[in-house]
N, CA, C, O and CB atoms as a CASP TS submission, in Angstrom:
PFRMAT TS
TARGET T0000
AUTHOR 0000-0000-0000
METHOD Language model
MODEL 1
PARENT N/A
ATOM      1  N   UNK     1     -39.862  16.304  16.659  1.00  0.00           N
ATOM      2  CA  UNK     1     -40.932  15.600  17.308  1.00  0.00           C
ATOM      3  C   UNK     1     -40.386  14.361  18.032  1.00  0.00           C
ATOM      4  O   UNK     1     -40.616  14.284  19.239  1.00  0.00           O
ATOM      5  CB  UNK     1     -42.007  15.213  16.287  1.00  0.00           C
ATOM      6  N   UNK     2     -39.550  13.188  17.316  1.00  0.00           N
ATOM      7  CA  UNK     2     -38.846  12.711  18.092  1.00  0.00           C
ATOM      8  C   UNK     2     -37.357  12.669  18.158  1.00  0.00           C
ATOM      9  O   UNK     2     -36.604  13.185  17.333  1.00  0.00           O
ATOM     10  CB  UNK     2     -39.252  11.816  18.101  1.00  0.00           C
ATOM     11  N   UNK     3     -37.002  11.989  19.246  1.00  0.00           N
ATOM     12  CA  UNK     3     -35.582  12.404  19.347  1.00  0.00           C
ATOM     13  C   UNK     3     -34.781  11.011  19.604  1.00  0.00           C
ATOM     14  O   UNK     3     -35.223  10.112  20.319  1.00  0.00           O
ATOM     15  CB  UNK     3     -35.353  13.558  20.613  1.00  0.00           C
ATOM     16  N   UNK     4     -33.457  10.963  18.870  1.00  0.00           N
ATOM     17  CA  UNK     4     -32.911   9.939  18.268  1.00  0.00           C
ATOM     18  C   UNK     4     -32.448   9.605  19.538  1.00  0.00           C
ATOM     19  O   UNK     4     -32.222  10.297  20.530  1.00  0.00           O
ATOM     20  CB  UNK     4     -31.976  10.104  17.068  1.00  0.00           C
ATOM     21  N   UNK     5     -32.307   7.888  19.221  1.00  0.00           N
ATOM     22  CA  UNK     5     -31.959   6.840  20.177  1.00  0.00           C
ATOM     23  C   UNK     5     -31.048   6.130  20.101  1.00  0.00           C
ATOM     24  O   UNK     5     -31.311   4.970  19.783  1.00  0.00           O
ATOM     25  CB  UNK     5     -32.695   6.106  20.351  1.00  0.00           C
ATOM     26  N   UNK     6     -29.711   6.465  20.331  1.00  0.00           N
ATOM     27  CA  UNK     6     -28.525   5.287  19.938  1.00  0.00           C
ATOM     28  C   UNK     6     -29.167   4.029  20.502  1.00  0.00           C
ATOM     29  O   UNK     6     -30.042   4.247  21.339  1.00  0.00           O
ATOM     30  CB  UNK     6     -26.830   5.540  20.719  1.00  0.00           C
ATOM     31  N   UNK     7     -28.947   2.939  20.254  1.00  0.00           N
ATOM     32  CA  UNK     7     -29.072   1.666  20.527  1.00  0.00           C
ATOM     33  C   UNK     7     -27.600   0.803  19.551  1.00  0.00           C
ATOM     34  O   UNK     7     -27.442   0.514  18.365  1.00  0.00           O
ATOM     35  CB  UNK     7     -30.799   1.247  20.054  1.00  0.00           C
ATOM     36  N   UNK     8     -26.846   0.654  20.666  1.00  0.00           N
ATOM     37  CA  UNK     8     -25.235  -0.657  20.201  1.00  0.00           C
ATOM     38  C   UNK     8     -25.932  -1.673  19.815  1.00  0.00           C
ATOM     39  O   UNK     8     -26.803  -2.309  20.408  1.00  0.00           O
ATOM     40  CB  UNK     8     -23.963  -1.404  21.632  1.00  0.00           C
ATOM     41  N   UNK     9     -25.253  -1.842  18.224  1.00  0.00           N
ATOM     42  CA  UNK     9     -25.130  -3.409  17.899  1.00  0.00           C
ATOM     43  C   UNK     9     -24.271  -3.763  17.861  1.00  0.00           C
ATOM     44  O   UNK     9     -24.056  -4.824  17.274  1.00  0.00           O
ATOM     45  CB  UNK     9     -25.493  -3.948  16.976  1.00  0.00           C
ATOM     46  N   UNK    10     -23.287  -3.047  18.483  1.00  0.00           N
ATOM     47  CA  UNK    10     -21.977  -4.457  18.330  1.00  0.00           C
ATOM     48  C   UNK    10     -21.943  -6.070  18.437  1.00  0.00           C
ATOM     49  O   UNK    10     -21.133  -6.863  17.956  1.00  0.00           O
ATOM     50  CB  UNK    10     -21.021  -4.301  19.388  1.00  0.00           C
ATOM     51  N   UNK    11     -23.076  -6.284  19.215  1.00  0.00           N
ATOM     52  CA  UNK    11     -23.406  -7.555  19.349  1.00  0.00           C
ATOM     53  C   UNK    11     -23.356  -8.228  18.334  1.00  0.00           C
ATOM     54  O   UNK    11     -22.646  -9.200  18.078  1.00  0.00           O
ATOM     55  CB  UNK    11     -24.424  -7.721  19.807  1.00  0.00           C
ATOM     56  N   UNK    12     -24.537  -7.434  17.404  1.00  0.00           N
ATOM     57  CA  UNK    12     -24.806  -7.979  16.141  1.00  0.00           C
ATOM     58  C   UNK    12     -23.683  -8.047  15.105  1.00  0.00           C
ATOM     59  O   UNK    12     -23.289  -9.179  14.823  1.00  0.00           O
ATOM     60  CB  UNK    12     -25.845  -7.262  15.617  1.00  0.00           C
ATOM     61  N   UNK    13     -23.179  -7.134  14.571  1.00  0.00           N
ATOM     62  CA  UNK    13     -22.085  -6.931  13.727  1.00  0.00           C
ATOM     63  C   UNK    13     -20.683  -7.930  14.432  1.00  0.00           C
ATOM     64  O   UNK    13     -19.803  -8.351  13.681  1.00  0.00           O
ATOM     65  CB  UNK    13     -21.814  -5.135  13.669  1.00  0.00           C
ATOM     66  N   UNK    14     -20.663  -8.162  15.699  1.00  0.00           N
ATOM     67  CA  UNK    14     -19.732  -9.330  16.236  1.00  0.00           C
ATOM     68  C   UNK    14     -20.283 -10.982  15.802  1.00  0.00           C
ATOM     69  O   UNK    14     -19.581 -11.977  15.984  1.00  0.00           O
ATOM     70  CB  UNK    14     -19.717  -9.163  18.047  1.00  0.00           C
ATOM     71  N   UNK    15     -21.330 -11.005  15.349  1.00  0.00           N
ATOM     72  CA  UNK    15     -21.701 -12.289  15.246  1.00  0.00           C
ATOM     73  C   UNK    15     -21.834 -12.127  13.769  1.00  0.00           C
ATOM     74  O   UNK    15     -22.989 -12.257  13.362  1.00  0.00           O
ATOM     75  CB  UNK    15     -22.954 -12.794  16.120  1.00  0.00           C
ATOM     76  N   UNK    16     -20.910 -11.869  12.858  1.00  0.00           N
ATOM     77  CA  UNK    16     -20.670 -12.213  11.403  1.00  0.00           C
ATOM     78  C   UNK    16     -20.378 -13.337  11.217  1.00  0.00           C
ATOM     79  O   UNK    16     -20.064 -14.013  12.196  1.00  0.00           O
ATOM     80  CB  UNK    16     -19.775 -11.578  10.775  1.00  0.00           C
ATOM     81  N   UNK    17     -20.378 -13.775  10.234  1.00  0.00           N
ATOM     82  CA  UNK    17     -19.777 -15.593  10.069  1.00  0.00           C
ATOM     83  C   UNK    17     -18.461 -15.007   9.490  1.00  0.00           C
ATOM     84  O   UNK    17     -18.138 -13.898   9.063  1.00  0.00           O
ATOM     85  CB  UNK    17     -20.817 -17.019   8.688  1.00  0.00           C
ATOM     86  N   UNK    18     -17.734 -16.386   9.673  1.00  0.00           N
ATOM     87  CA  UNK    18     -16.211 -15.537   8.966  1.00  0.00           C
ATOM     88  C   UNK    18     -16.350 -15.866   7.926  1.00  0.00           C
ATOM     89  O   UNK    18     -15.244 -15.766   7.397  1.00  0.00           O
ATOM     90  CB  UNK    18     -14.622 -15.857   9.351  1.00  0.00           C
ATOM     91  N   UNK    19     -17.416 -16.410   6.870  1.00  0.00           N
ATOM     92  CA  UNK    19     -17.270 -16.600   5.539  1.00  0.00           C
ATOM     93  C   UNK    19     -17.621 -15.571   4.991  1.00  0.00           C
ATOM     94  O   UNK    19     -17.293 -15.325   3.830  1.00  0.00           O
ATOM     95  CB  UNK    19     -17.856 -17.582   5.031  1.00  0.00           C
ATOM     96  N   UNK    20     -18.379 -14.743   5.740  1.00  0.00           N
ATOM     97  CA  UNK    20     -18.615 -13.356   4.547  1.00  0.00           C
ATOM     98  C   UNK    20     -17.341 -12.534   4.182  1.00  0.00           C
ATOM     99  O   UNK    20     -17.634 -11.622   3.409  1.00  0.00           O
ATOM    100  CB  UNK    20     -19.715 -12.077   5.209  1.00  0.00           C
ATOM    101  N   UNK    21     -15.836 -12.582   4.545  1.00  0.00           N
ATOM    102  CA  UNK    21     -15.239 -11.944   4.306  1.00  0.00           C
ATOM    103  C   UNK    21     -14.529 -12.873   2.887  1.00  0.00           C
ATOM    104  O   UNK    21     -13.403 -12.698   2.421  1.00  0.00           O
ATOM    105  CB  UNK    21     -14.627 -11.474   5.524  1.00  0.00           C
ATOM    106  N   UNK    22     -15.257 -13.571   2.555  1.00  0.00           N
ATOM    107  CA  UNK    22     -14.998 -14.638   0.995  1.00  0.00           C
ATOM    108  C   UNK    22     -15.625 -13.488  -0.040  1.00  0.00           C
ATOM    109  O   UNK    22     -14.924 -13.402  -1.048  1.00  0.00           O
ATOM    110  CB  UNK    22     -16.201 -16.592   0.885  1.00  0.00           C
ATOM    111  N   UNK    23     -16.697 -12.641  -0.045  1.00  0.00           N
ATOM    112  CA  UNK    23     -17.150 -12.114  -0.906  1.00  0.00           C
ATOM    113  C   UNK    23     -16.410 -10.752  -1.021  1.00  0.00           C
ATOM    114  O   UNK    23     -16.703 -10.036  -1.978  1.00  0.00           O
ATOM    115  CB  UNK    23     -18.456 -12.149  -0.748  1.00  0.00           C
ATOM    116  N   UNK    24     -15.443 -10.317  -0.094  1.00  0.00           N
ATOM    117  CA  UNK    24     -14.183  -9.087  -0.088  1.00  0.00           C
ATOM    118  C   UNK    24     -15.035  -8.393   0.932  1.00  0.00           C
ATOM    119  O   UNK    24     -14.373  -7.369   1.100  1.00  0.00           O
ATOM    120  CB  UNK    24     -13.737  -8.013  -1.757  1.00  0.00           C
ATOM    121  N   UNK    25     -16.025  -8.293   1.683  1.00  0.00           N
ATOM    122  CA  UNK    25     -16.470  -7.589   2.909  1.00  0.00           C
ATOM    123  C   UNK    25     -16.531  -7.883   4.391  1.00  0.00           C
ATOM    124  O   UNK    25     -16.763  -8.936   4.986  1.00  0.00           O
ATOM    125  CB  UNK    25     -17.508  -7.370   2.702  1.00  0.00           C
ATOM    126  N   UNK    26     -16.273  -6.728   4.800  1.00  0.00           N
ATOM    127  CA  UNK    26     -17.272  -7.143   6.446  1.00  0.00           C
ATOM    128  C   UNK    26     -18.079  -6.106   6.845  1.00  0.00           C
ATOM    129  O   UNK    26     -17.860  -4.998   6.353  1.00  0.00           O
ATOM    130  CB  UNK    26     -16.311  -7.398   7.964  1.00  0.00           C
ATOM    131  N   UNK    27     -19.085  -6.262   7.741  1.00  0.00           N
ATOM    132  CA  UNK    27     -20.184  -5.344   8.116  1.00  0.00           C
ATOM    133  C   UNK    27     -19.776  -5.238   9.170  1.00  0.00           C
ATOM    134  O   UNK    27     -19.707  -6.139  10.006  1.00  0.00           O
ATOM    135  CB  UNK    27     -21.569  -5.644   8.046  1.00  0.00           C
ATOM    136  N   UNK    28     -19.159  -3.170   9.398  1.00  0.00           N
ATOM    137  CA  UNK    28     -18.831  -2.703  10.340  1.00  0.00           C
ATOM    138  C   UNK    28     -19.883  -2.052  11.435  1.00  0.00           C
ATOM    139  O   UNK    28     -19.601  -1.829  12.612  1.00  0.00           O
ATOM    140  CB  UNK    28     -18.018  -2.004   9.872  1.00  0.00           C
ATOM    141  N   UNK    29     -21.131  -1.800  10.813  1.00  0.00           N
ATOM    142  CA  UNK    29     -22.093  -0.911  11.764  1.00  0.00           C
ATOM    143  C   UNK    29     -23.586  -1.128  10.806  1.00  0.00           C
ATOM    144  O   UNK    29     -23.719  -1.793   9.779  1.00  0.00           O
ATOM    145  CB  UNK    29     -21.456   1.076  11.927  1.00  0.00           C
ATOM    146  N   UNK    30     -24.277  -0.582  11.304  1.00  0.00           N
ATOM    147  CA  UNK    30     -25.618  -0.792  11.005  1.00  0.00           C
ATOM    148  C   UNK    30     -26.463   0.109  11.212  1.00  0.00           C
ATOM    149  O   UNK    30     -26.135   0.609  12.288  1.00  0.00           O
ATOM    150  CB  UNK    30     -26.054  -1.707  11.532  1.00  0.00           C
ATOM    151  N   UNK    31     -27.028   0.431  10.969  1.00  0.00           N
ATOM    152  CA  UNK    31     -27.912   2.081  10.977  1.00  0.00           C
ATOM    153  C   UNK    31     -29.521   1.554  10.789  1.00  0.00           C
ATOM    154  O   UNK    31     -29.892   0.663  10.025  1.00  0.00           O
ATOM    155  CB  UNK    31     -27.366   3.407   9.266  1.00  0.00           C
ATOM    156  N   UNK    32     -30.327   2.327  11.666  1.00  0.00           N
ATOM    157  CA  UNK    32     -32.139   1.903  11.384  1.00  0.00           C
ATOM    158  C   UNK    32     -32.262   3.460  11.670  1.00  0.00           C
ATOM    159  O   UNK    32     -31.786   4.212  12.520  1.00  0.00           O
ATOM    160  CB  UNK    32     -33.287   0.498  12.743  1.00  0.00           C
ATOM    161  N   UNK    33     -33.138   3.616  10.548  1.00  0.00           N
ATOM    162  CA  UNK    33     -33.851   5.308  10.895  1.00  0.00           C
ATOM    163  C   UNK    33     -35.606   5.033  10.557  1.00  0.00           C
ATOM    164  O   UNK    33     -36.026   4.313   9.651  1.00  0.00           O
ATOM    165  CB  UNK    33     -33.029   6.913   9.429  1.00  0.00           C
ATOM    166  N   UNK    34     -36.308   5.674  11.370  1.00  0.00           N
ATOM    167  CA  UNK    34     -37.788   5.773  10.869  1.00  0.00           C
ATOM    168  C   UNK    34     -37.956   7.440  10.773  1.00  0.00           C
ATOM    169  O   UNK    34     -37.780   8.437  11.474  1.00  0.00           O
ATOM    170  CB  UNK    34     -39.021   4.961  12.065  1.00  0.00           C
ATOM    171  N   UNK    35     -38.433   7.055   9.378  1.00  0.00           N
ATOM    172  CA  UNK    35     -38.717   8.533   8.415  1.00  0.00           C
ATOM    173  C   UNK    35     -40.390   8.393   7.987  1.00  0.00           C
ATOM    174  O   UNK    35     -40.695   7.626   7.075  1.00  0.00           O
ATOM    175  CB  UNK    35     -37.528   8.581   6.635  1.00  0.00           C
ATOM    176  N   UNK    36     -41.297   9.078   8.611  1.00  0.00           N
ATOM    177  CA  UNK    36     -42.121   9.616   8.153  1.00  0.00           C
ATOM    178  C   UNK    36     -43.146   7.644   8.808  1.00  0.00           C
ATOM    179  O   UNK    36     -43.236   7.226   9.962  1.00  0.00           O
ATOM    180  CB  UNK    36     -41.714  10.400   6.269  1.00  0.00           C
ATOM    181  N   UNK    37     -43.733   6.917   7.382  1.00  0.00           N
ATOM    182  CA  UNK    37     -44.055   5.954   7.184  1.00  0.00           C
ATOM    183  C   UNK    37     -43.171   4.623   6.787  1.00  0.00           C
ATOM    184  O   UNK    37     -43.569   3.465   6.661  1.00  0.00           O
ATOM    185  CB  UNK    37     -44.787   6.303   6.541  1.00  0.00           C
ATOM    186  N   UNK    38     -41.521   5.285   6.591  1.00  0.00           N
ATOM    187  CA  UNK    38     -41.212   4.146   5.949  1.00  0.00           C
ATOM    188  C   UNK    38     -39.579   3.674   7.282  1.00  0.00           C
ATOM    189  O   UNK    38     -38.900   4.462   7.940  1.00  0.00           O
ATOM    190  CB  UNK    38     -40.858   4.605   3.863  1.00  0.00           C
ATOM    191  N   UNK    39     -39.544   3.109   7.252  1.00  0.00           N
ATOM    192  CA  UNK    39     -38.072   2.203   7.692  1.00  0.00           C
ATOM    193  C   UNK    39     -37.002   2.089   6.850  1.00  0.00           C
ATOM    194  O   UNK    39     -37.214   1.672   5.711  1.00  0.00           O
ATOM    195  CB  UNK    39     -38.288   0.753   7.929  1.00  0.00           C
ATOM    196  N   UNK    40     -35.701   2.429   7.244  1.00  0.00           N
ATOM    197  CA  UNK    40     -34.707   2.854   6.044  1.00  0.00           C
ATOM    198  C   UNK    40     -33.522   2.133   7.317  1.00  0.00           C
ATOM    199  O   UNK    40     -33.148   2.509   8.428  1.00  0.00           O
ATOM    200  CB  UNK    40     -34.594   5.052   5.385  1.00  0.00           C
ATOM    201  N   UNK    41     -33.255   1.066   6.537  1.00  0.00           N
ATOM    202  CA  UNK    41     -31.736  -0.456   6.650  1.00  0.00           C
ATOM    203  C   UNK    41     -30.670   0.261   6.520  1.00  0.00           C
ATOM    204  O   UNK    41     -30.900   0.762   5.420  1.00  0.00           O
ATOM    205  CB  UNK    41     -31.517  -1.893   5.205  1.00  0.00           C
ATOM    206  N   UNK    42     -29.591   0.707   6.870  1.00  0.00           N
ATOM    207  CA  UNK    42     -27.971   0.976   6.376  1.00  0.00           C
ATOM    208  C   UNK    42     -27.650   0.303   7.038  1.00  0.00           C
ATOM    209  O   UNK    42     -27.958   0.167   8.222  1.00  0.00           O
ATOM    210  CB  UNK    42     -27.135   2.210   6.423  1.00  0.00           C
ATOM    211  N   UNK    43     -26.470  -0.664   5.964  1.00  0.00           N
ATOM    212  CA  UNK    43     -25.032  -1.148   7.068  1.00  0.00           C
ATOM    213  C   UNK    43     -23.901  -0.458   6.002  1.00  0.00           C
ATOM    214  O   UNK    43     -23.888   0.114   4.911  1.00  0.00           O
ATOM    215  CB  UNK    43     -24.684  -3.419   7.375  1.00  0.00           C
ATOM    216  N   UNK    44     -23.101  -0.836   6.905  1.00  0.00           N
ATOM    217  CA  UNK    44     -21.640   0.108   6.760  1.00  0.00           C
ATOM    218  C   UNK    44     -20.597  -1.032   6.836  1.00  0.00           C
ATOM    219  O   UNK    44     -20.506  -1.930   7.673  1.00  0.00           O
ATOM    220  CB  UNK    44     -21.319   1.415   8.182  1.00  0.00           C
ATOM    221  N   UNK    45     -19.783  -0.754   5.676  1.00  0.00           N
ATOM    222  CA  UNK    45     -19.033  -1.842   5.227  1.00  0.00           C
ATOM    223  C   UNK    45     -17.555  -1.615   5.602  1.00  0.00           C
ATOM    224  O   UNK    45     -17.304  -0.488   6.029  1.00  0.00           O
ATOM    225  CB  UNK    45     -19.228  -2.032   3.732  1.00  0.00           C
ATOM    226  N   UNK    46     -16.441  -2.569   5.508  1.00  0.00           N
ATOM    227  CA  UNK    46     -15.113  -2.694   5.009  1.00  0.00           C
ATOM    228  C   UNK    46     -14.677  -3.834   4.168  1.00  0.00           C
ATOM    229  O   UNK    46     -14.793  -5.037   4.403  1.00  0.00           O
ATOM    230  CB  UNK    46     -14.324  -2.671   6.030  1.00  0.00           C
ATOM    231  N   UNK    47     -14.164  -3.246   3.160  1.00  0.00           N
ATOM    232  CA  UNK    47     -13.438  -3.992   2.044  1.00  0.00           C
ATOM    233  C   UNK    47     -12.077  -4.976   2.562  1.00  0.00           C
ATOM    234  O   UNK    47     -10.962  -4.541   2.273  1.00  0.00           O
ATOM    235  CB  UNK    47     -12.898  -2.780   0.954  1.00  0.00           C
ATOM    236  N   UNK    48     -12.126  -5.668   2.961  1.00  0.00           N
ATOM    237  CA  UNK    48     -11.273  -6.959   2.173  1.00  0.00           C
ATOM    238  C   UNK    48     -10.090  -7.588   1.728  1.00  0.00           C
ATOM    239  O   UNK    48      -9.991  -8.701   1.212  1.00  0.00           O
ATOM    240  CB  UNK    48     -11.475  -7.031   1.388  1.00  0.00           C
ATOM    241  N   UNK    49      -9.307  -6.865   1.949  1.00  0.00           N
ATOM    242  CA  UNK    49      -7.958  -7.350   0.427  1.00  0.00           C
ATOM    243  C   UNK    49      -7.954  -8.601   0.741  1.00  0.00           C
ATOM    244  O   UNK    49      -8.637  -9.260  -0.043  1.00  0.00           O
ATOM    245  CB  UNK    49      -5.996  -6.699   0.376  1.00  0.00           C
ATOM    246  N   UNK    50      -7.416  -9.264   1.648  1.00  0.00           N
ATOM    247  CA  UNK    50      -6.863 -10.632   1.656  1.00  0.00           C
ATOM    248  C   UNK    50      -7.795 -11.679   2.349  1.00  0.00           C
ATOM    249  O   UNK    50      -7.393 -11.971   3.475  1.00  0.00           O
ATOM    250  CB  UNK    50      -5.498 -10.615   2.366  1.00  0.00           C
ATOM    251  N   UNK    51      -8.690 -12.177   2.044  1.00  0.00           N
ATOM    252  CA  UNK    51      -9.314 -12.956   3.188  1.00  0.00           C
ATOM    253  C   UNK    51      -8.556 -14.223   3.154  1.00  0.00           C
ATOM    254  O   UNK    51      -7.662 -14.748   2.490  1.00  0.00           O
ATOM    255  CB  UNK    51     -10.938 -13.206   3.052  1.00  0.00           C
ATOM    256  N   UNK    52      -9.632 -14.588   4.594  1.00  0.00           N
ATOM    257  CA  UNK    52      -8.070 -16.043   5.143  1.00  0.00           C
ATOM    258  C   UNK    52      -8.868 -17.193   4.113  1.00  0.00           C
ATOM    259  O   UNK    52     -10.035 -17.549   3.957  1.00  0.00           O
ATOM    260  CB  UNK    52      -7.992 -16.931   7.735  1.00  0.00           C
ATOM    261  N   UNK    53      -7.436 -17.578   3.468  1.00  0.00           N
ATOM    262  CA  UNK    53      -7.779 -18.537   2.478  1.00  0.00           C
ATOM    263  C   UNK    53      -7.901 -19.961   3.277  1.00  0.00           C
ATOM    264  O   UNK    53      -7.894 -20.934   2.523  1.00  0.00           O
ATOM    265  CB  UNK    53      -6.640 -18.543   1.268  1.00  0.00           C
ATOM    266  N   UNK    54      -8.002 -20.223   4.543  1.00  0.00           N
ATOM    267  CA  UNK    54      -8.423 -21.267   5.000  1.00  0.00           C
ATOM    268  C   UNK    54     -10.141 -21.447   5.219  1.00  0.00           C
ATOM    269  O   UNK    54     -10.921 -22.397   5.161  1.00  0.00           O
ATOM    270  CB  UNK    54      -7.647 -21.359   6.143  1.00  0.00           C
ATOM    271  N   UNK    55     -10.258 -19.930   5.511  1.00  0.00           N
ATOM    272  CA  UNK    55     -11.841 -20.428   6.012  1.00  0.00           C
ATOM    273  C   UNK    55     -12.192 -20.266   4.122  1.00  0.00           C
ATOM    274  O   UNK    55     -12.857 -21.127   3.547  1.00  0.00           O
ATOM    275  CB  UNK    55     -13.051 -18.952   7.571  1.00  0.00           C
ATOM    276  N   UNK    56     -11.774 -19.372   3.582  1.00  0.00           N
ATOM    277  CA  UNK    56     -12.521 -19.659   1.962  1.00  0.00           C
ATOM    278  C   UNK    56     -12.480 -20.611   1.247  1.00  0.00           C
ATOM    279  O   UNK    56     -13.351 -20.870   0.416  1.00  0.00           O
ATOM    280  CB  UNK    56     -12.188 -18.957   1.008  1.00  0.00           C
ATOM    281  N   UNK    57     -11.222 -21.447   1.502  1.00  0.00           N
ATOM    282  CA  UNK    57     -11.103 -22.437   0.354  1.00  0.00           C
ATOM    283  C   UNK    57     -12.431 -23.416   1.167  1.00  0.00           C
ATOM    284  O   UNK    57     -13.310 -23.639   0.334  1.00  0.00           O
ATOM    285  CB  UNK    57      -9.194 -23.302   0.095  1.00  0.00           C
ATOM    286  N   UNK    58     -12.697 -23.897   2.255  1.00  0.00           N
ATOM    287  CA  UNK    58     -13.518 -24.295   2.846  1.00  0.00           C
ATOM    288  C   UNK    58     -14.877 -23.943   2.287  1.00  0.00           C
ATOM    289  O   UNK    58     -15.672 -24.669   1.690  1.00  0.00           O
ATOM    290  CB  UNK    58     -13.257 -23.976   3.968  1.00  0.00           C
ATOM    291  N   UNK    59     -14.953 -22.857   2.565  1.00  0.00           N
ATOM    292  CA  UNK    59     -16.650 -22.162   2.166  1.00  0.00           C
ATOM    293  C   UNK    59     -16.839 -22.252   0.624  1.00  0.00           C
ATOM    294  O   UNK    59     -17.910 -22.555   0.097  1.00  0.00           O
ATOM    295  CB  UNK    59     -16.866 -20.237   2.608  1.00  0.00           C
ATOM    296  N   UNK    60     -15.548 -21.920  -0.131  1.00  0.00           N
ATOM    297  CA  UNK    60     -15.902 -22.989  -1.355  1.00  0.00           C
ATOM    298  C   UNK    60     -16.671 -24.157  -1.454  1.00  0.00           C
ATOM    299  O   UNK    60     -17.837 -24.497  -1.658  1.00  0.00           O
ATOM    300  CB  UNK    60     -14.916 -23.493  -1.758  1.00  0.00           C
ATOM    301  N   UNK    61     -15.363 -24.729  -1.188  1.00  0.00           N
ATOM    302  CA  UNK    61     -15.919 -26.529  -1.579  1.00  0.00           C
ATOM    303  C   UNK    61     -16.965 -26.893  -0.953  1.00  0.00           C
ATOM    304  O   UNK    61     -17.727 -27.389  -1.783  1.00  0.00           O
ATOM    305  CB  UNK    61     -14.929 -27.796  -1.161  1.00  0.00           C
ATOM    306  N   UNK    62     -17.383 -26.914  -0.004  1.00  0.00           N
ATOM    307  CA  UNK    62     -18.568 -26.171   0.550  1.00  0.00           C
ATOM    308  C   UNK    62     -20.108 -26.430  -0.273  1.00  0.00           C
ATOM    309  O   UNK    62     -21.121 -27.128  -0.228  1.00  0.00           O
ATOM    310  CB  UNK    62     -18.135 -24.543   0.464  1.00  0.00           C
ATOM    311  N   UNK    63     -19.275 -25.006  -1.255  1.00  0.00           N
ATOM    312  CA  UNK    63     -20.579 -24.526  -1.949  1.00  0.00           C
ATOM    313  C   UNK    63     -20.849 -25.516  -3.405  1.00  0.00           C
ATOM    314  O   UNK    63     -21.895 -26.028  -3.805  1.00  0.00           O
ATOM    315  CB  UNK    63     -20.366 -22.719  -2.385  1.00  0.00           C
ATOM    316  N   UNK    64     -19.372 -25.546  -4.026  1.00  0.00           N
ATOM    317  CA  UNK    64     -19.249 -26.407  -4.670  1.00  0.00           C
ATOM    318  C   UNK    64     -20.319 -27.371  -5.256  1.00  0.00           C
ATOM    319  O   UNK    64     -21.067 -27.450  -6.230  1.00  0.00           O
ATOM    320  CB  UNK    64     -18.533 -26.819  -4.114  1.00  0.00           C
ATOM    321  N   UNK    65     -19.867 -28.306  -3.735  1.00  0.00           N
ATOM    322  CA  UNK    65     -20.669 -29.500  -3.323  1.00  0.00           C
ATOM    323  C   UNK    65     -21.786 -29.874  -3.021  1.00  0.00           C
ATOM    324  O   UNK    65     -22.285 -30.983  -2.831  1.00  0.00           O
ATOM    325  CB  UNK    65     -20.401 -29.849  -2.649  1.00  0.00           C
ATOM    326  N   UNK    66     -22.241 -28.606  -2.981  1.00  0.00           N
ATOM    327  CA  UNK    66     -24.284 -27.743  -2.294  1.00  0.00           C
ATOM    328  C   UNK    66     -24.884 -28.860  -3.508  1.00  0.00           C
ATOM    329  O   UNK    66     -24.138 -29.328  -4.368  1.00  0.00           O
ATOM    330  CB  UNK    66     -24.957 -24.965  -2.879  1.00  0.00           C
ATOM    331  N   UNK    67     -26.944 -29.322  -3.373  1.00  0.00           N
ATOM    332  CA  UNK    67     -27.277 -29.352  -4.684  1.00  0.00           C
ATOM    333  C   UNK    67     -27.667 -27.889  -5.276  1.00  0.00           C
ATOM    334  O   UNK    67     -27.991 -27.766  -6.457  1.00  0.00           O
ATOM    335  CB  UNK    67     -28.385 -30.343  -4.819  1.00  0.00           C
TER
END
């Protein structure tokens, strides 16, 4: 009945903060499907090994320091 619509977010997935790669991820893609009545979110991940310990030790102390 209907028929699927790519729509690019690279936009979006380019405008990550670089602190999320402190928690061992980054968000590679993003997925929206409408099924029936409901709306169904996927993002699509990559893991991590080393994040840059400059922007983390930062986003630490940071948080640290939050009230």
């Amino acid at each position: 009945m209907f028929k699927e619509v790519p729509i690019p977010v690279g936009d979006i997935v380019k405008k990550n903060p670089p602190e999320l790669q402190c928690f061992g991820f980054n968000i590679n893609d993003i997925g929206l499907d409408f099924k029936k009545s409901q709306m169904q979110f996927t993002t699509y991940y990559k893991l991590i090994e080393n994040p840059s310990a400059s922007v983390c030790d930062e986003f630490l102390d940071t948080l640290l320091k939050s009230p």
